[in-house]
Phi, psi and omega in degrees: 000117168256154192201166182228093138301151200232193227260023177219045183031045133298153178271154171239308158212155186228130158247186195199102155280184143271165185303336196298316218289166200262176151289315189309325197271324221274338218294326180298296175275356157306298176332301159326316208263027166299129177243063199270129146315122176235187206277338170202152192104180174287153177288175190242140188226006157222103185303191180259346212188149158262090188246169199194151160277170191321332175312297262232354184272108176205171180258009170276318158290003162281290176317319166276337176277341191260346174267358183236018175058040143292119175296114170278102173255053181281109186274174182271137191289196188272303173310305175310295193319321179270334161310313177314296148310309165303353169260342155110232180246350164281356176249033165090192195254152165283154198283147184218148171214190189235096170329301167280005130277306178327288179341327162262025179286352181290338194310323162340293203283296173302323195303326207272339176284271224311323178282355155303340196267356175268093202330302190309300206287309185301323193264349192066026204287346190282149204263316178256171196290299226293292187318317180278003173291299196307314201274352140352281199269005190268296165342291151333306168303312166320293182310305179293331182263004160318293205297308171288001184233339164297147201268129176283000000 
C-alpha cells in the first residue's frame, strides 16, 4: 500500500503494488493522484509541502517536488550526504529540511494503522488486487466520513 495523508491522517491517494516493489519508484506516481476538492474551482493537486522519510531521499523525487514548488520535508540519507562531501564543492549544496514539520510525518504512519484497524486490509484474506483496493477505499471513506460528522 502506498498512500499520501493528509495532516489529520486522512487518505488523500492511495495505490496498490506487490509486495516486492520499493516506495521510493512509487512516490511520483502516488503523488499525481492527490485531488483535494475545495468549495469552488478545480481541484487542487499540489499541496505545499511534503514530508517523507529517508526511504523517499533520491533526486528524482527532489527534482519533482522543486519543479512543481513543493517543500520537500525529506532528511538526507547518511550515504548522500558523504557522497556528496566527498566531492567536494562540486557536489552541491546540503539538503536541508524543516524539522518541525517533519515532526509531523507520523500522521503517514496513523493513517495506514487506521486503515489497519480493519481485520481485511490487516489480514490480506482478499484474494485479488482490485477487492483489495476496493476494501482500501472503502476504508479511506470510513475515515473521512468518521472525521467530517465528528463535532469539534
Amino acid at each position: 500500500i502506498h498512500c499520501v495523508g493528509d495532516r489529520k491522517c486522512r487518505p488523500l491517494a492511495l495505490i496498490l503494488t506487490e509486495g516486492q516493489a520499493a516506495d521510493s519508484p512509487q512516490f511520483v506516481t502516488v503523488l499525481k493522484k492527490v485531488r483535494v476538492r475545495g468549495p469552488v474551482g478545480r481541484p487542487r493537486t499540489r499541496p505545499g509541502a511534503v514530508a517523507g522519510d529517508k526511504a523517499y531521499s533520491s533526486r528524482g523525487n527532489r527534482a519533482h517536488l522543486r519543479k512543481r514548488h513543493i517543500k520537500a520535508v525529506i532528511p538526507e540519507k547518511k550515504d548522500q550526504s558523504a557522497n556528496r562531501k566527498k566531492k567536494g564543492s562540486k557536489g552541491g549544496r546540503p539538503v536541508s529540511h524543516d524539522a518541525e514539520l517533519y515532526k509531523e510525518r507520523n500522521t503517514v504512519e496513523r493513517l495506514i494503522n487506521k486503515l489497519k484497524a480493519w481485520r481485511g486490509i490487516a489480514t490480506r484474506y482478499d484474494k485479488t488486487p482490485e477487492s483489495y483496493l476496493a476494501g482500501l477505499h472503502l476504508r479511506g471513506a470510513m475515515i473521512w466520513i468518521k472525521d467530517l460528522t465528528r463535532t469539534h
